[in-house]
C-alpha positions in Angstrom: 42.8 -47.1 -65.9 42.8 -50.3 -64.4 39.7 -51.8 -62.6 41.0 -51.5 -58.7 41.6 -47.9 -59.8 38.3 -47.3 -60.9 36.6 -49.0 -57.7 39.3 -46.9 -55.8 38.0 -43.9 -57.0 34.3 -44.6 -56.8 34.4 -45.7 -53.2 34.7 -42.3 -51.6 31.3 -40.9 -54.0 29.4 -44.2 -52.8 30.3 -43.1 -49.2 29.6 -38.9 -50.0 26.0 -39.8 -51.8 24.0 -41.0 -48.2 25.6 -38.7 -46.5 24.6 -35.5 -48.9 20.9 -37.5 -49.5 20.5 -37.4 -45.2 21.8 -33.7 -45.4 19.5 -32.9 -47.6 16.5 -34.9 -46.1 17.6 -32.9 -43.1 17.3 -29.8 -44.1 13.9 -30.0 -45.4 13.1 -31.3 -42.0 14.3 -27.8 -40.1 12.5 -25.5 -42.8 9.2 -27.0 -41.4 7.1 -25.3 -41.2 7.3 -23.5 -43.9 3.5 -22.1 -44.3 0.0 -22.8 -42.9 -0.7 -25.5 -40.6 -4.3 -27.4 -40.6 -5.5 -28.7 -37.4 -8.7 -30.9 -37.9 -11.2 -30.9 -35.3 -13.8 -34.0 -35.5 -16.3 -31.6 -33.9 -19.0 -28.6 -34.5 -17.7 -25.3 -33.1 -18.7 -23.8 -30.0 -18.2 -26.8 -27.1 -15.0 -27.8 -25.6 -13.4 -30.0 -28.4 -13.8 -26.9 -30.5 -12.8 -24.6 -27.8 -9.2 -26.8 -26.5 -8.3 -27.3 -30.7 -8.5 -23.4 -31.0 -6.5 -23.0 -27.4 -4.0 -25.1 -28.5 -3.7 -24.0 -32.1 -2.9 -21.0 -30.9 -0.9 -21.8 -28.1 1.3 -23.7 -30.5 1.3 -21.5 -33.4 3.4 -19.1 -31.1 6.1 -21.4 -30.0 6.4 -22.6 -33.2 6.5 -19.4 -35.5 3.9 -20.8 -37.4 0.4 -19.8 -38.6 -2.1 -22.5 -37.4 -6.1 -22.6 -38.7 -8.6 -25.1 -37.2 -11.3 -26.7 -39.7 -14.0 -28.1 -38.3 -15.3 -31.7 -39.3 -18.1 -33.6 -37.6 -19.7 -36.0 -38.4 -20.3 -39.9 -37.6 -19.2 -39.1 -34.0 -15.6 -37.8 -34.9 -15.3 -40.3 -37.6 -15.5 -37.9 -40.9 -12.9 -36.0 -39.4 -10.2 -39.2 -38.1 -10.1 -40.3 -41.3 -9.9 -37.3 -43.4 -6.6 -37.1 -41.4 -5.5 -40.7 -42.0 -5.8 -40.2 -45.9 -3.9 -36.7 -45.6 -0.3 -36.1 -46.8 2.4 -37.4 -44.4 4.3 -33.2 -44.5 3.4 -32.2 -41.1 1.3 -29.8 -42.5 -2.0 -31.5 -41.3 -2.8 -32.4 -38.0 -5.7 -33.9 -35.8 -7.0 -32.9 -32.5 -7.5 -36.7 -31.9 -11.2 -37.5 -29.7 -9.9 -41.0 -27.1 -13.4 -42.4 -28.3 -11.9 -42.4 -31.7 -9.8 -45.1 -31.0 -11.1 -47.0 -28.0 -15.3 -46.9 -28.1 -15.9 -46.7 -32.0 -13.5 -49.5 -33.0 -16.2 -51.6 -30.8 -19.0 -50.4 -32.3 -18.3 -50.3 -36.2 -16.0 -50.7 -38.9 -13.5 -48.3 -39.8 -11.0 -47.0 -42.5 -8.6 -46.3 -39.7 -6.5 -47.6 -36.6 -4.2 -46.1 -34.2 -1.4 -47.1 -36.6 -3.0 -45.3 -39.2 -1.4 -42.2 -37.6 2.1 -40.5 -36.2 1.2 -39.3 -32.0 2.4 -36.3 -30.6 1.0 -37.4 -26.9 -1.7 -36.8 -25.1 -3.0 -33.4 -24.1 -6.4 -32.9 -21.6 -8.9 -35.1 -19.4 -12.7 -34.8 -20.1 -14.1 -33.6 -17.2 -18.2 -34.7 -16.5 -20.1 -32.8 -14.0 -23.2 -35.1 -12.9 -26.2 -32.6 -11.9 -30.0 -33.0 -11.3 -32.9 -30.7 -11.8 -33.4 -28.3 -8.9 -36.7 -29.9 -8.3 -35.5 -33.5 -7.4 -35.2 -33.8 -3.2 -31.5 -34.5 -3.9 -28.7 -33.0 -2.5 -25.9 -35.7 -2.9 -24.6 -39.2 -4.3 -26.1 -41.5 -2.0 -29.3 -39.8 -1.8 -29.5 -40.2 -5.4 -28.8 -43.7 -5.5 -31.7 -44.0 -2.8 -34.0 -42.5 -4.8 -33.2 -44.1 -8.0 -33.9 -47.6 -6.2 -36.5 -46.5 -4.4 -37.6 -45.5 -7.8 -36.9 -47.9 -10.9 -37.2 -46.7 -14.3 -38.4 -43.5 -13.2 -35.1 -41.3 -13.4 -34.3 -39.8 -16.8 -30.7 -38.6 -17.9 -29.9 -36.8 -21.3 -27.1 -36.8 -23.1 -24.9 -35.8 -26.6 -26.0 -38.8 -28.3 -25.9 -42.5 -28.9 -22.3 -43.3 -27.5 -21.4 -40.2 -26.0 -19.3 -39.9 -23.0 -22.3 -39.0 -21.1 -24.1 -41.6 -22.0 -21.5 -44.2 -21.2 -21.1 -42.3 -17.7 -24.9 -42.8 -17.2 -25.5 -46.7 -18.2 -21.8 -47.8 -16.4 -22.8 -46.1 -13.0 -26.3 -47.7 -13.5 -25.2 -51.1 -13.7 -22.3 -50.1 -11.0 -25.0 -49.2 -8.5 -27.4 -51.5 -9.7 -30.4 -48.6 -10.4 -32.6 -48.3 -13.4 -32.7 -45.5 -15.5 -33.9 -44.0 -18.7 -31.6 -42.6 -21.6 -33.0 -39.6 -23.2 -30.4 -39.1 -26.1 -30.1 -35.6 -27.7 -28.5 -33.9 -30.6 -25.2 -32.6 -28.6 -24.6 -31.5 -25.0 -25.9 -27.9 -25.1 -29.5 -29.3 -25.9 -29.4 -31.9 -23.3 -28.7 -29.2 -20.7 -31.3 -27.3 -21.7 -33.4 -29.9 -21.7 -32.5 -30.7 -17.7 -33.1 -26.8 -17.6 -36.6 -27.2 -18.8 -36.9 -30.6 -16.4 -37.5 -32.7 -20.0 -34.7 -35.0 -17.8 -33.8 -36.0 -14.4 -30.1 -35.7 -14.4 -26.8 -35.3 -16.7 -23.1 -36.2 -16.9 -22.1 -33.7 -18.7 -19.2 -31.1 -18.5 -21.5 -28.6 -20.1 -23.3 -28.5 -17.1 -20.9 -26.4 -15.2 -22.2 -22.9 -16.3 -25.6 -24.0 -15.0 -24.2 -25.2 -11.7 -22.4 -21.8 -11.3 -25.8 -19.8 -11.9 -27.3 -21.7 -9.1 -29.9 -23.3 -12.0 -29.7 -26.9 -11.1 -28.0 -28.7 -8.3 -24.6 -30.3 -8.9 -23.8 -34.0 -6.8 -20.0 -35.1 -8.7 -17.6 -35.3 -11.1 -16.7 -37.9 -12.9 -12.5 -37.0 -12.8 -10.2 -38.2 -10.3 -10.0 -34.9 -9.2 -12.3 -31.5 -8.3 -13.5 -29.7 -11.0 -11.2 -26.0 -11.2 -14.2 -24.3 -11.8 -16.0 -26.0 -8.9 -14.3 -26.4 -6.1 -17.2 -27.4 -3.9 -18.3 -30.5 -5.6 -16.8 -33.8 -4.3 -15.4 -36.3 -7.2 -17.7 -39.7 -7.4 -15.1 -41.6 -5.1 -15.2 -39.0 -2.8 -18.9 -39.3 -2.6 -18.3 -42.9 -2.1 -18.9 -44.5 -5.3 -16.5 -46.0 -7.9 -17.2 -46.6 -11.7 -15.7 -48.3 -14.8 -13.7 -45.8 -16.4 -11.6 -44.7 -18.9 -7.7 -44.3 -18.3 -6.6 -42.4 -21.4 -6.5 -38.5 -21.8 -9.8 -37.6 -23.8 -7.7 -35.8 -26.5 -4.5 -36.2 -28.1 -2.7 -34.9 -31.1 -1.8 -36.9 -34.2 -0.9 -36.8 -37.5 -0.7 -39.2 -40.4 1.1 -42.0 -40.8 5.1 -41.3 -42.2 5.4 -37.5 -41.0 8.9 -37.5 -40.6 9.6 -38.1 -36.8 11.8 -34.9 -36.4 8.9 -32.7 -37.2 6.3 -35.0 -34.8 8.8 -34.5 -32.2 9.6 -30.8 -32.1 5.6 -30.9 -32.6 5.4 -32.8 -29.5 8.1 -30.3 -27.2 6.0 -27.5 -28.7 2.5 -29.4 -27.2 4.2 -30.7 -23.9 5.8 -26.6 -23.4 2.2 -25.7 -24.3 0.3 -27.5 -21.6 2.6 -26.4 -18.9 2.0 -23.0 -19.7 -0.3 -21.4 -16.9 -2.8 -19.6 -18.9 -3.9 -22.7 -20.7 -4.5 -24.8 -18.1 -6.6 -22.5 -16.9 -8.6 -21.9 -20.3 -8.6 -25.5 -20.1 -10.5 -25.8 -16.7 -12.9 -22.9 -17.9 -13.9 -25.6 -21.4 -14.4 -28.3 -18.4 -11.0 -30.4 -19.4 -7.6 -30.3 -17.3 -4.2 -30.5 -19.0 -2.8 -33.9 -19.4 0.3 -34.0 -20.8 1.1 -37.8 -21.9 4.4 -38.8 -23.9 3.7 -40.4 -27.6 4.8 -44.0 -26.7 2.5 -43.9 -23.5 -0.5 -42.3 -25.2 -1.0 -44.7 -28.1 -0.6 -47.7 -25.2 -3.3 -45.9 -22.8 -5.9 -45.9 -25.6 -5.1 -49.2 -27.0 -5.9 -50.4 -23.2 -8.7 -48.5 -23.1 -9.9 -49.8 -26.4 -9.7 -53.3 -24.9 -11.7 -51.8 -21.6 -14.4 -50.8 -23.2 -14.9 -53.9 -25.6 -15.6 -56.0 -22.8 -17.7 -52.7 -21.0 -19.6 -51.5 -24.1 -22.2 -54.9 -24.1 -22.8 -54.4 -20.7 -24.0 -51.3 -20.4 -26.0 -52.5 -23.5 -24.2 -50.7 -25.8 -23.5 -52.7 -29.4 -22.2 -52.2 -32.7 -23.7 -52.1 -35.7 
């Protein structure tokens, strides 16, 4: 057989060979997924992090066919669990409920194993939701009466939070230097203590979603919250620009979804239509409202840009506030 033969009869294999290697790749691809399906959640259970990962798990699980489990893993204020994510296998099969501070407060504050390119986003999913409330004690009944009082007052307010960093805390020190009052951060091992301890009148005030239960029960007296809407849950309380007052704040949802950097994008994207069809869905948002968050639905390509604006935010907020790495 002469050598134009031979090429002749070769070319139609080097053509078949891609084609059956992208069929094949394919079909992998629709089979998913093809067992369990780990969703990492960078937080103890029981608040709302833990709460909207388990709503959504669920939630998901169903449209997809697939049997979804949440692992808990806090630690080094979502850190622990980010990168456990970042270092997991690229198969679809492992998935974070991504925290906004993981990408636009810590990068400011410390070193990490991990970026926003570290990981593959399915968009943006719910809006934190603060409630700002003072103890039933205080002769307050609204924003500008506190800000009064507070300057009337210097150094003598107190204000809890989660911790070091937390979106309460950043809440309390921006409006602070926004309204030009001085107050003390009392800093507390996670929101459910720092409510109690406005229960118990330890603190002054809080920014803190966990709040809301309180509020209901009549326990302390509720001034905003720090959204750019009413909280579902309580109607009656005006938003901070409604009660006049405007603060430095973030633009990005506070949770997202992710995985880890080269999960195929056919699998990220029917993992996104299943989150967007998720958050539409009725009976979420209004589990949602009830864990003090409200759907946000944000596409990939616009979530990854919203936090890496945010992350530039907050580096030139953070020293303000007096808030610095290590």
């Amino acid at each position: 057989m002469s050598k134009p033969q031979r090429l002749r009869l070769l070319a139609p294999l080097t053509l078949m060979f891609p084609s059956l290697l992208i069929g094949t790749h394919a079909a992998a691809q629709s089979t998913w997924p093809s067992g369990p399906i780990r969703l990492v959640v960078p937080f103890p259970p029981g608040g709302s992090s833990d709460i909207l990962g388990r709503l959504i798990a669920d939630q998901i699980g169903k449209t997809l066919g697939a049997n979804f489990f949440v692992e808990n893993k806090p630690g080094g204020t979502t850190q622990i669990g980010t990168e456990a994510v970042a270092s997991s296998p690229a198969d679809g099969n492992t998935w974070l409920l991504a925290a906004a501070t993981s990408f636009t407060q810590l990068p400011n504050l410390r070193k990490l194993s991990y970026s926003l390119d570290s990981f593959e986003s399915a968009g943006g999913i719910a809006d934190y939701i603060g409630v700002m409330a003072v103890r039933k004690t205080l002769p307050i009944k609204n924003m500008k009466e506190f800000v009064a009082y507070a300057k009337a007052n210097p150094g003598k307010l107190s204000f809890g939070s989660a911790g070091e960093a937390s979106a309460g805390h950043v809440f309390g020190l921006t409006l602070a230097r926004d309204t030009g009052i001085n107050v003390l951060h009392v800093p507390y091992k996670g929101s459910a203590a720092a409510v109690n301890g406005l229960l118990t009148e330890e603190i002054d005030f809080i920014i803190d979603g966990a709040v809301s239960p309180m509020v209901k029960a009549d326990k302390v007296q509720p001034l905003c919250v720090f959204y750019s809407q009413r909280h579902p849950d309580l109607p009656a309380v005006p938003t901070l620009k409604e009660s006049g007052f405007e603060i430095t704040q973030s633009k990005s949802p506070g949770w997202g979804l992710l995985a880890p950097k080269g999960t195929p994008k056919a699998i990220v994207s029917q993992m996104s239509n299943a989150l967007r069809k998720a958050l539409e869905t009725k009976s979420v948002q209004d589990a949602l409202a009830r864990a003090n968050t409200i759907a946000a639905w944000m596409p990939p390509e616009e979530y990854g840009k919203a936090l890496l604006n945010d992350q530039k935010m907050y580096a030139e907020l953070l020293p303000t506030i007096g808030i610095r790495g290590n």
